[in-house]
KEKE-3310 file (N, C-alpha, C; in steps of 0.2 Angstrom, whole numbers, plus 5000, padded with zeros to 4 digits):
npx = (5060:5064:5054:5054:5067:5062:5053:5060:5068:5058:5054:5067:5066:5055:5055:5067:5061:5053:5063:5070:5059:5057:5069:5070:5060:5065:5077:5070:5071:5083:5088:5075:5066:5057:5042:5042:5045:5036:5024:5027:5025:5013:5006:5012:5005:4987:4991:4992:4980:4973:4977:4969:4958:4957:4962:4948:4943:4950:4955:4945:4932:4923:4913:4915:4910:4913:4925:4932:4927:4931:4946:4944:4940:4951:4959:4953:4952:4969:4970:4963:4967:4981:4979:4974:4986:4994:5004:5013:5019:5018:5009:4998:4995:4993:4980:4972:4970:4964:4952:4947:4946:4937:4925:4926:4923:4908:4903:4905:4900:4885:4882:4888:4879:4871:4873:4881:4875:4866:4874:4886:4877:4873:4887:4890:4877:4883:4894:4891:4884:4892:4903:4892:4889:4904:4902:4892:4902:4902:4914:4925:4927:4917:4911:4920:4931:4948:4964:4980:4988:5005:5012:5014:5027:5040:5044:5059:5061:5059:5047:5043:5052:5050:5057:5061:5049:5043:5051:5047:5035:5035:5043:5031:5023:5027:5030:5016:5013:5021:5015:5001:5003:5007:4997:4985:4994:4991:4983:4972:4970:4968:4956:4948:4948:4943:4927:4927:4926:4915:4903:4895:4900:4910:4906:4901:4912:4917:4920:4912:4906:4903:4911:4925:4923:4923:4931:4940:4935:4938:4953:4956:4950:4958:4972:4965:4962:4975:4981:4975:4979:4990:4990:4981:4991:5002:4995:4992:4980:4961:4948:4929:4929:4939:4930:4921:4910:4915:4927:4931:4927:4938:4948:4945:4944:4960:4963:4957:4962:4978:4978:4966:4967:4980:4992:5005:5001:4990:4997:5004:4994:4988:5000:4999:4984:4987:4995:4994:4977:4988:4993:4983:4975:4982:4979:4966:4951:4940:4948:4942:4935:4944:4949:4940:4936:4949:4949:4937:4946:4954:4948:4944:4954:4963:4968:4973:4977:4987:5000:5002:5006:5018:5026:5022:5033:5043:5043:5039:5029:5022:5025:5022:5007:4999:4983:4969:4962:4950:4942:4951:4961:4952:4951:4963:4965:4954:4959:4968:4963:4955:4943:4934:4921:4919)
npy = (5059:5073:5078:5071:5079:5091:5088:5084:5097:5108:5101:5101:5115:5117:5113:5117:5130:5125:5121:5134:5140:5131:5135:5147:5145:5141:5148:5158:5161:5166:5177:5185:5195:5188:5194:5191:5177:5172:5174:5168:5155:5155:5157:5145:5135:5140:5136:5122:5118:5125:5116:5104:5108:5108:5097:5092:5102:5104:5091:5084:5090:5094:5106:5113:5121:5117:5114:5122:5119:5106:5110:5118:5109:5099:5110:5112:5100:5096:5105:5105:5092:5098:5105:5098:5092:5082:5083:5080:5080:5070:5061:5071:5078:5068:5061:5072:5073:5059:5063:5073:5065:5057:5067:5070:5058:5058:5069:5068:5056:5058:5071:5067:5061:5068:5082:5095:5109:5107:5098:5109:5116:5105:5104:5117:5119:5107:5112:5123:5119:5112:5124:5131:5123:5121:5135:5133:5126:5131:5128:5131:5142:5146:5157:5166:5156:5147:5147:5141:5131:5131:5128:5111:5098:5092:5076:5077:5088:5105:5116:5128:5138:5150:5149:5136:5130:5133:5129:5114:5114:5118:5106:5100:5101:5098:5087:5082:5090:5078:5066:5071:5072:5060:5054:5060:5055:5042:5024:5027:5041:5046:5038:5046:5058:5056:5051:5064:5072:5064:5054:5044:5035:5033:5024:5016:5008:5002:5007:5012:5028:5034:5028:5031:5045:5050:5043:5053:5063:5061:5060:5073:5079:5074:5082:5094:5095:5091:5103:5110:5107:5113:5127:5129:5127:5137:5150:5147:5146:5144:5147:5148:5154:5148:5137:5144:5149:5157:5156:5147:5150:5160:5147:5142:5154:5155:5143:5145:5157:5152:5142:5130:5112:5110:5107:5114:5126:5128:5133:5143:5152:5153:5160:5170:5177:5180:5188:5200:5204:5207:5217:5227:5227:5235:5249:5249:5245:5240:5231:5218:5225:5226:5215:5207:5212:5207:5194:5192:5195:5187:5174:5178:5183:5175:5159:5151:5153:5162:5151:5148:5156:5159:5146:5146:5157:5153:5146:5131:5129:5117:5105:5092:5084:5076:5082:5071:5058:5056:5043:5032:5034:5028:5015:5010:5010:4999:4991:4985:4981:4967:4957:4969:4977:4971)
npz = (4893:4893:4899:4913:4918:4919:4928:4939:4942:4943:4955:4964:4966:4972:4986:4987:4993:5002:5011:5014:5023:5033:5038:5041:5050:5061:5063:5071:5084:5088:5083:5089:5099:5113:5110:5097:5096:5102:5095:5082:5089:5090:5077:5071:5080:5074:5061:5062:5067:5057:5047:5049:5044:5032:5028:5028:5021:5008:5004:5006:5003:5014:5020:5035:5051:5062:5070:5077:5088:5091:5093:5103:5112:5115:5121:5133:5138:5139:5148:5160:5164:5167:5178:5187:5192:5183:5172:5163:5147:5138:5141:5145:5131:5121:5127:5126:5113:5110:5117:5111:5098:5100:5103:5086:5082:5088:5082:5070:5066:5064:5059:5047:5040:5033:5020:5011:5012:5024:5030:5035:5043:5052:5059:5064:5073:5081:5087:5092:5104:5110:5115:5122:5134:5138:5142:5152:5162:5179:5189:5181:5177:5170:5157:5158:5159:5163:5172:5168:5180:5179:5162:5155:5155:5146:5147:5155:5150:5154:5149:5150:5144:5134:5119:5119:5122:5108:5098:5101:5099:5083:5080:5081:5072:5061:5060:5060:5049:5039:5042:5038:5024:5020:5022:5014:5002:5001:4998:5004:5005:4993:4989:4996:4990:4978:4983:4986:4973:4966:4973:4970:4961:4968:4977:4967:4963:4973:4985:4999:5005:5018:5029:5026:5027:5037:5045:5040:5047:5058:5061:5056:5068:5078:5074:5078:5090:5097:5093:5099:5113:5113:5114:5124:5133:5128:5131:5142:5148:5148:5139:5133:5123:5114:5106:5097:5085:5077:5076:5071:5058:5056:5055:5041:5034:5033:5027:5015:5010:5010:5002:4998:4999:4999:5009:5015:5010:5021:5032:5027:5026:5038:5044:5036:5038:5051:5055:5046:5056:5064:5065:5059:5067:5076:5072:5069:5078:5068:5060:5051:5041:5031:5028:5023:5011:5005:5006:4996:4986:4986:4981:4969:4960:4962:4961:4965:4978:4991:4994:4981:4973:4978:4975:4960:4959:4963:4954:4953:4951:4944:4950:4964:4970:4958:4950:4953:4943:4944:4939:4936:4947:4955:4951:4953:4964:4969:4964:4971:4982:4992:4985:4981:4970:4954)
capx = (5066:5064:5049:5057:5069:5060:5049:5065:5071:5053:5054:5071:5063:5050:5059:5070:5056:5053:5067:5069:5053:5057:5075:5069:5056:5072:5081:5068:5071:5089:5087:5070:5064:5050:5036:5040:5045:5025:5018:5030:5022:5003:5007:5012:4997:4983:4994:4991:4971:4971:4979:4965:4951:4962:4961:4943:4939:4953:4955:4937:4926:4917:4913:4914:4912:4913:4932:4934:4925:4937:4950:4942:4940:4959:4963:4949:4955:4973:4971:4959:4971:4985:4978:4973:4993:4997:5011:5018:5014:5019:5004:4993:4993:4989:4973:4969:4969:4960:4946:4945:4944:4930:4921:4925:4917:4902:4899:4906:4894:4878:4884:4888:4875:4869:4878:4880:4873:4866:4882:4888:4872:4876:4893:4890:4874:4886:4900:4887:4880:4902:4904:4886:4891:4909:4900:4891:4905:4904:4918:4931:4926:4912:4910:4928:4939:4953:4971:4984:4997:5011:5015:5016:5034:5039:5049:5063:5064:5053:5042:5042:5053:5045:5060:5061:5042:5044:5053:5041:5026:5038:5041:5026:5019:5032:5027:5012:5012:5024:5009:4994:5008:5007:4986:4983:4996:4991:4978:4968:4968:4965:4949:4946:4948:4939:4924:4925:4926:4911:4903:4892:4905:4915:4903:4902:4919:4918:4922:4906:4910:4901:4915:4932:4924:4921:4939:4944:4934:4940:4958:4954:4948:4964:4975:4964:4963:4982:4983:4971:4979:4996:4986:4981:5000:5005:4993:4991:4972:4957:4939:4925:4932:4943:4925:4916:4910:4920:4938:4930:4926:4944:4951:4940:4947:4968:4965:4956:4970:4983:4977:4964:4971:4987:4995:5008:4995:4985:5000:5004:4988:4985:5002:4995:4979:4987:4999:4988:4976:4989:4996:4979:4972:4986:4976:4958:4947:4938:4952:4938:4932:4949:4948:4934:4936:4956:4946:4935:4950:4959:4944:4941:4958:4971:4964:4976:4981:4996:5005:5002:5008:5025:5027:5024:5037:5051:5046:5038:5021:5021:5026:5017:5004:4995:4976:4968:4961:4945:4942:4958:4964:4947:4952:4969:4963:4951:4963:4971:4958:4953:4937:4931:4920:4924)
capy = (5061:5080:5080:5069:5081:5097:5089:5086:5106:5111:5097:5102:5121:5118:5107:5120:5133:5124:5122:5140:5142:5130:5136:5155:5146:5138:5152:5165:5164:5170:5184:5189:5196:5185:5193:5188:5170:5168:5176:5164:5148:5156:5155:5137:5130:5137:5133:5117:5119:5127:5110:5099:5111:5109:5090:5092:5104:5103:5083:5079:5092:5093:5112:5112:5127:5112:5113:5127:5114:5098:5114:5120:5101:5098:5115:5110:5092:5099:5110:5101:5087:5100:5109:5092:5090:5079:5088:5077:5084:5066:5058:5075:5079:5061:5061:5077:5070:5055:5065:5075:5063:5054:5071:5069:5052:5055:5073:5064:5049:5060:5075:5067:5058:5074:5084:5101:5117:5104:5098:5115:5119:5102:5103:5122:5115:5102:5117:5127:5115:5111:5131:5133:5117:5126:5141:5130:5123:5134:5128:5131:5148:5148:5161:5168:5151:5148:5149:5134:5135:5128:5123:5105:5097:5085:5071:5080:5095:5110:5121:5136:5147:5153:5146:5127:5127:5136:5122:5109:5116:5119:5100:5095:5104:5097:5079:5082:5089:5072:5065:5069:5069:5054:5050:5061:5053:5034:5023:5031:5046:5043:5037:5052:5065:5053:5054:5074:5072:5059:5049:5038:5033:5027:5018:5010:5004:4996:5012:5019:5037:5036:5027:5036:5051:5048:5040:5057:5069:5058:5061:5080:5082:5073:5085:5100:5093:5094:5111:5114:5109:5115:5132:5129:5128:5142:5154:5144:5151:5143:5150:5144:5158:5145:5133:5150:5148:5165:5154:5140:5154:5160:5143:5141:5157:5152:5139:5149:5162:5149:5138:5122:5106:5110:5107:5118:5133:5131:5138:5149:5157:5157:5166:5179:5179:5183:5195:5203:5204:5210:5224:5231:5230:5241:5255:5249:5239:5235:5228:5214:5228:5227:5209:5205:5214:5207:5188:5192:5197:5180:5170:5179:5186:5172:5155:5146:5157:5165:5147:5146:5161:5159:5142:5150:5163:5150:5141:5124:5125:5111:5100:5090:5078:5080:5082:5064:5058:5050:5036:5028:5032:5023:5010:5008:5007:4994:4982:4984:4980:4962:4958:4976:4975:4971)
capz = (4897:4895:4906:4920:4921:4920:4936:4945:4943:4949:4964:4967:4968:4978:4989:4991:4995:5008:5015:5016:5026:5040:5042:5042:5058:5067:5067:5071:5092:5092:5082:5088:5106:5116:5106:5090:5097:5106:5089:5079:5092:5087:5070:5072:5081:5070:5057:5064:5066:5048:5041:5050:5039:5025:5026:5027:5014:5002:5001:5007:5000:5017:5023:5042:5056:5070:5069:5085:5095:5095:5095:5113:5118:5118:5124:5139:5143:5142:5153:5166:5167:5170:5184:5194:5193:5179:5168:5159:5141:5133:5145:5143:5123:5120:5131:5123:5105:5111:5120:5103:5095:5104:5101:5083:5080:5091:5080:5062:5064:5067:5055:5040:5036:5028:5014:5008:5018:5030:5035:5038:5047:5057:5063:5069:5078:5089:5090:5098:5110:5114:5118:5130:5138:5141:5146:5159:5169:5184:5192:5177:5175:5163:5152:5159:5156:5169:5170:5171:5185:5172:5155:5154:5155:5142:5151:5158:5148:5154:5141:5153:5143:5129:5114:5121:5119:5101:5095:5101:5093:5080:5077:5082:5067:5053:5061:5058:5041:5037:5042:5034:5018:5019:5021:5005:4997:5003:4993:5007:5002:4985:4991:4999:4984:4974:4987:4985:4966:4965:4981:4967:4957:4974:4978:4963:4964:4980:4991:5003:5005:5024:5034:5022:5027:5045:5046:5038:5050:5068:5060:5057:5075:5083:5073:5081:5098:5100:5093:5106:5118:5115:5114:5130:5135:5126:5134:5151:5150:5142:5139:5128:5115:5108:5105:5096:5079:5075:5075:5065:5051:5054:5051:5036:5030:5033:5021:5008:5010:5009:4998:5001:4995:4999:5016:5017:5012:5027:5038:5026:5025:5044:5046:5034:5042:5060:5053:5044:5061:5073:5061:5057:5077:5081:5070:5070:5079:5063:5052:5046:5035:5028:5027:5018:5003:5003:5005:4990:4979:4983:4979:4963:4955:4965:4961:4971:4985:4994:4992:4975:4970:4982:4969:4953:4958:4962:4945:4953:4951:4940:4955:4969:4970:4953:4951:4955:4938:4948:4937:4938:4954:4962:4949:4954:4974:4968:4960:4975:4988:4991:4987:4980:4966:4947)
cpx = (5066:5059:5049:5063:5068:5057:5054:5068:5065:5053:5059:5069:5061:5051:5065:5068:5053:5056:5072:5066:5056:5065:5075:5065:5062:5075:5079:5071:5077:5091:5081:5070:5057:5046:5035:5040:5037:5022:5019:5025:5014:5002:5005:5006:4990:4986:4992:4983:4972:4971:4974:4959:4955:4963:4952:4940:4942:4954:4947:4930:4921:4919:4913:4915:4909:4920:4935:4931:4930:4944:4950:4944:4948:4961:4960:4951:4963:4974:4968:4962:4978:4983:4976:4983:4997:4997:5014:5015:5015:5013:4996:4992:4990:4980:4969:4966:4964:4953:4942:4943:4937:4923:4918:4921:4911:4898:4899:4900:4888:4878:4887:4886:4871:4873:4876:4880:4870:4869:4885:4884:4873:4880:4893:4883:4878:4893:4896:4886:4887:4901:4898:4888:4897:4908:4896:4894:4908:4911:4925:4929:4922:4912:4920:4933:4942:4960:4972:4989:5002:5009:5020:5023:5034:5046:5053:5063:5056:5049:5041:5045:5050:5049:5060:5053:5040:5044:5049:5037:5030:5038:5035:5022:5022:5031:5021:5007:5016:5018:5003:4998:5004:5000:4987:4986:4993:4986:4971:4963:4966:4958:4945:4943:4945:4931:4922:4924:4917:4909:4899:4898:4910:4911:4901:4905:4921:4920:4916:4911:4909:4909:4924:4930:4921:4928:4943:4943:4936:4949:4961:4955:4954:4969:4975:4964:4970:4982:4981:4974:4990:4996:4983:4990:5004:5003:4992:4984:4968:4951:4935:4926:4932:4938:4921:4917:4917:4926:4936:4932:4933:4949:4950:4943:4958:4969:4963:4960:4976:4983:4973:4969:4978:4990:4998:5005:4992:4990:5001:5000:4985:4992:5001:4992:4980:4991:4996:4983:4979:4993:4989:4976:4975:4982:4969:4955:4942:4941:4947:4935:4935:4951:4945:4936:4944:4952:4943:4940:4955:4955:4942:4946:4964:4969:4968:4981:4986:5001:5006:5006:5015:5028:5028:5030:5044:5050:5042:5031:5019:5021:5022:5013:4999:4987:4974:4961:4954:4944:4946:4961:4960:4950:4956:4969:4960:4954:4967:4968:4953:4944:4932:4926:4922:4920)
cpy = (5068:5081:5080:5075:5088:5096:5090:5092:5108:5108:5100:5110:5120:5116:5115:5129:5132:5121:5131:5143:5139:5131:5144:5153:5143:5143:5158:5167:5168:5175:5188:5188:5187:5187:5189:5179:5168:5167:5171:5157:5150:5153:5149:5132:5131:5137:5125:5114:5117:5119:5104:5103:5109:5100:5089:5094:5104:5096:5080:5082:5094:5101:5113:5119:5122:5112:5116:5122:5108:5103:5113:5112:5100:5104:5112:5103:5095:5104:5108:5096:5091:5105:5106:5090:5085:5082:5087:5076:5074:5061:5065:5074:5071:5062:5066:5076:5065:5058:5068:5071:5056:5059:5069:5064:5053:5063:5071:5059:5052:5066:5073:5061:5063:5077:5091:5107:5112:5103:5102:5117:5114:5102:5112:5121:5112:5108:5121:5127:5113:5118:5132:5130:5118:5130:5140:5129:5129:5135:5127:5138:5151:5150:5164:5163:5151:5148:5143:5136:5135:5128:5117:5104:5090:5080:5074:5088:5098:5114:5125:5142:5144:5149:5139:5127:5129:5129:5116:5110:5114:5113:5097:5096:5102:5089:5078:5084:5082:5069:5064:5070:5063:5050:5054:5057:5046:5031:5027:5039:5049:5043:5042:5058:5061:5053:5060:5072:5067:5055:5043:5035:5028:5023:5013:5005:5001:5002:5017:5023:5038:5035:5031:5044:5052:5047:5047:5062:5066:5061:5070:5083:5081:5080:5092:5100:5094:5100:5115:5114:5111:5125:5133:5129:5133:5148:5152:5148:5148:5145:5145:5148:5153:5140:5138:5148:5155:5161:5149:5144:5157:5156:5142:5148:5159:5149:5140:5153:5158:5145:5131:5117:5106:5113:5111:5127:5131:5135:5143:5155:5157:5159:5173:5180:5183:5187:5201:5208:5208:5216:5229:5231:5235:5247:5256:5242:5234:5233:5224:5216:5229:5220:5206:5206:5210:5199:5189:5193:5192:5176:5171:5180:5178:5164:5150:5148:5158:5158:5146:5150:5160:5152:5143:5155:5160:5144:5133:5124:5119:5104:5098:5087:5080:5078:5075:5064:5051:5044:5033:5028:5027:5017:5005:5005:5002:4991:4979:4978:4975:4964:4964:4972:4975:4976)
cpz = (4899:4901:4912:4924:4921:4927:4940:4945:4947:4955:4967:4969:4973:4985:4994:4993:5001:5012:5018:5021:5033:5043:5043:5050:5061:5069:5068:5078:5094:5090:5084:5094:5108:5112:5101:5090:5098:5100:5086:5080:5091:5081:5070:5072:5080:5067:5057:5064:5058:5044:5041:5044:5034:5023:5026:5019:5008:5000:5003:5004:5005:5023:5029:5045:5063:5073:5075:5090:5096:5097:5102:5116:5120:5121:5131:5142:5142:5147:5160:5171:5169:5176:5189:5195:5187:5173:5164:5151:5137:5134:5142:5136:5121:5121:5127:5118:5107:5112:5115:5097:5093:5100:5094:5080:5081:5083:5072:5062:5063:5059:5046:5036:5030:5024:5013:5013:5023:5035:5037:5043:5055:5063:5065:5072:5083:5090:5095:5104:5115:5118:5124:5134:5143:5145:5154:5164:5174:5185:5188:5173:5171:5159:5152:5158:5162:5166:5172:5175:5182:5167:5160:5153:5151:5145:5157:5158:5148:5149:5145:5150:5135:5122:5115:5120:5112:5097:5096:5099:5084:5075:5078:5074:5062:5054:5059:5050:5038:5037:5037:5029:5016:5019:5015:5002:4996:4998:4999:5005:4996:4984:4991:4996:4980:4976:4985:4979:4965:4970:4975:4965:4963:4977:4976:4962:4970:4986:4996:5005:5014:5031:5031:5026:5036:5048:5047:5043:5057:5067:5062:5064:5080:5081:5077:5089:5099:5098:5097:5112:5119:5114:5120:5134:5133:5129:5143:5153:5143:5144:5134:5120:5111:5106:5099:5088:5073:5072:5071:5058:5050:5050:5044:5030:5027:5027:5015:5005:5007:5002:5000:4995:4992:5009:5019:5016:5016:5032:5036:5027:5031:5047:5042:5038:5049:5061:5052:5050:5065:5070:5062:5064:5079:5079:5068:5073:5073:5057:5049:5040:5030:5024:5023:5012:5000:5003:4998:4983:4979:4980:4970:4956:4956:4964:4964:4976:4986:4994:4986:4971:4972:4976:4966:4954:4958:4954:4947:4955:4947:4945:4961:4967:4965:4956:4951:4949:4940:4944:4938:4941:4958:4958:4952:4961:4972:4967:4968:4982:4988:4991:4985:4973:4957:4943)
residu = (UNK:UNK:UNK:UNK:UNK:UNK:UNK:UNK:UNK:UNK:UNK:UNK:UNK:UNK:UNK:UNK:UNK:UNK:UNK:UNK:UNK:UNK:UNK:UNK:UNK:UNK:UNK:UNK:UNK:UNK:UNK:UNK:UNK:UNK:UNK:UNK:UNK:UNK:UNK:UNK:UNK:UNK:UNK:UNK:UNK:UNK:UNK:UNK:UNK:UNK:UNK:UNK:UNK:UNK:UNK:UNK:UNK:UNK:UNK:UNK:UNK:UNK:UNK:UNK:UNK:UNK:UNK:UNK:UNK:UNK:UNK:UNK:UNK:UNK:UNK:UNK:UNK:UNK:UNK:UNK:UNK:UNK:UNK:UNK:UNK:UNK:UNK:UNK:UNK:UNK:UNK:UNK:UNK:UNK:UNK:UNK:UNK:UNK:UNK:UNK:UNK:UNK:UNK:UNK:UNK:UNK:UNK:UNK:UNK:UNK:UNK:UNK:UNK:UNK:UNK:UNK:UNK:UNK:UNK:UNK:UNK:UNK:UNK:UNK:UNK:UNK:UNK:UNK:UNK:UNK:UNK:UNK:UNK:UNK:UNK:UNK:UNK:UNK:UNK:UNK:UNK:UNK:UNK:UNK:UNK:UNK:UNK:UNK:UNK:UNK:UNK:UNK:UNK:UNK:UNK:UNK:UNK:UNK:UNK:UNK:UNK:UNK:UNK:UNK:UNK:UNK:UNK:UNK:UNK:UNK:UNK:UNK:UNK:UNK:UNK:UNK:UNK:UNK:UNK:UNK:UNK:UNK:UNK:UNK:UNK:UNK:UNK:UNK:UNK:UNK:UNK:UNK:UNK:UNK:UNK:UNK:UNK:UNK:UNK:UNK:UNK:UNK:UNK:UNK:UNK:UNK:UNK:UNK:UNK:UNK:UNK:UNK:UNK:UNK:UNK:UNK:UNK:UNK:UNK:UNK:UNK:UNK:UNK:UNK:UNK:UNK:UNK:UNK:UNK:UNK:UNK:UNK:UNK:UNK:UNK:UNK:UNK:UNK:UNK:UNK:UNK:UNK:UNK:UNK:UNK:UNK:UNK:UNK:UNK:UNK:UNK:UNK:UNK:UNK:UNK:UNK:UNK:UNK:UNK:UNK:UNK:UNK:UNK:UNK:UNK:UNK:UNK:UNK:UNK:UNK:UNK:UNK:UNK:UNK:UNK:UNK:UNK:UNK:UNK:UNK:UNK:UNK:UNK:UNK:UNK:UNK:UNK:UNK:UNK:UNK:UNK:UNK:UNK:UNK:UNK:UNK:UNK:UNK:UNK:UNK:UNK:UNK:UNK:UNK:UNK:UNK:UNK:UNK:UNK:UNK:UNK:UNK:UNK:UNK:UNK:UNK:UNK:UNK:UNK:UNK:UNK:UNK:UNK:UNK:UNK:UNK:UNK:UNK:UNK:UNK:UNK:UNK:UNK:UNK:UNK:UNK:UNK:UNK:UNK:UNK:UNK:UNK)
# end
């Protein structure tokens, strides 16, 4: 009984940690000018990137710099299908996701059948070949990108001013974390983290690791396909930039910053990152030089990132979804799972 009710203080903490956080992002527009609101809607949507890396390498174990490529793809099929005329973001953003997630299948089915530094070497191979391919299409600006006439309109209600599309990124992002909540938590994602911890071993037990983790990278790709293409809506202007291994390595370092294997540190740690970036630009072009050294000192002193730390401070790091105790989770998935092995 002591225990049960130590968790519920730290869950009630943490709980109200983060209720904290999304009622400081609600009610940033009507205290804060235009900038801070766009900066705010940046935040958001890699926040929203960050958490698809963050499903890869914090519950799947699987290092990728292909992740700016299904990014670009939705920014690119967003934006393509808004400058032929159709606007309608509830029609758009869909398609985006699907197109991304087309990508994803074709680059997840080929890309991990390998492991390790391969598979990194793989998925920025097919990211590259995205971005040249970008850079090819003449007639959508090449190398320079193009502009959209509009942001997208969802139904009725416009997204031209800058606070009405805030809040939609806004929820999109908290739908989205509910979301993969909810896949890690599932016997799926169980799977998943078990995979990462052991691929022999799941396989033992009735689980090949090839289609969970193929499942996991199409999923991934949808997540970053909308962030791309509500990134195309928020700038109304897309290039092959947003495909460039560069943003991959940034995503990659959000969720290091924030925290891998924790959802709500990926956003954290890409609105560090981006705060971070546009403070130091204002007084050098080479903040990365600043950067670095502040990456090696999370990795080596901070062992579970700027969310981690924000936790222990309110007292509820004890809470959340404990360490997954592989043998008996896959166990547990197997009894469940007709037909599995005994």
């Amino acid at each position: 009984m002591p225990r049960i009710g130590a968790k519920m203080t730290f869950l009630r903490r943490r709980d109200a940690l983060l209720f904290v956080l999304l009622a400081v992002a609600i009610a940033l527009p009507p205290y804060c000018g235009t900038y801070y609101t766009r900066f705010a809607t940046q935040i958001a949507i890699y926040g929203m990137a960050a958490l698809s890396v963050d499903l890869l390498l914090g519950y799947g174990g699987l290092i990728t710099f292909g992740q700016a490529a299904l990014f670009g793809v939705g920014a690119y099929a967003a934006g393509m299908l808004t400058v032929y005329g159709l606007t309608d973001a509830l029609v758009t953003w869909p398609l985006a996701v699907l197109v991304s997630m087309l990508f994803a299948l074709a680059i997840g089915a080929l890309s991990l059948r390998t492991r390790g530094f391969q598979f990194i070497m793989v998925t920025l191979a097919f990211a590259q070949m995205v971005y040249y391919f970008a850079q090819s299409l003449r007639n959508w600006g090449g190398d320079d990108g193009f502009t959209l006439p509009q942001r997208d309109s969802l139904g009725l209600i416009s997204l031209g001013d800058h606070t009405t599309f805030y809040y939609v990124v806004l929820a999109l992002l908290v739908l989205i974390v509910l979301l993969a909540n909810r896949i890690v938590r599932s016997e799926f994602g169980m799977v998943i983290r078990g995979i990462r911890d052991n691929e022999r071993r799941a396989a033992a037990v009735g689980f090949p690791p090839y289609p969970y983790k193929l499942a996991i990278f199409v999923i991934a790709g949808g997540i970053a396909g909308l962030a791309g293409a509500l990134m195309a809506n928020h700038a109304k202007f897309v290039s092959p930039a947003t495909m460039s291994w560069q943003l991959s390595g940034e995503l990659l370092a959000m969720v290091i910053l924030g925290s891998a294997n924790s959802l709500i540190g990926s956003i954290v740690g890409a609105a560090f990152f981006l705060a971070f970036r546009d403070v130091l630009s204002d007084f050098t072009e080479h903040w990365m030089l600043f950067f670095g050294p502040l990456l090696v000192a999370r990795v080596l002193l901070v062992k579970d990132g700027i969310w981690g730390m924000l936790v222990r401070a309110t007292g509820a790091d004890k809470v959340g979804a404990p360490r997954v105790d592989f043998p008996e989770a896959l166990e547990h998935a197997a009894d469940s799972k007709p037909g599995a092995a005994k």
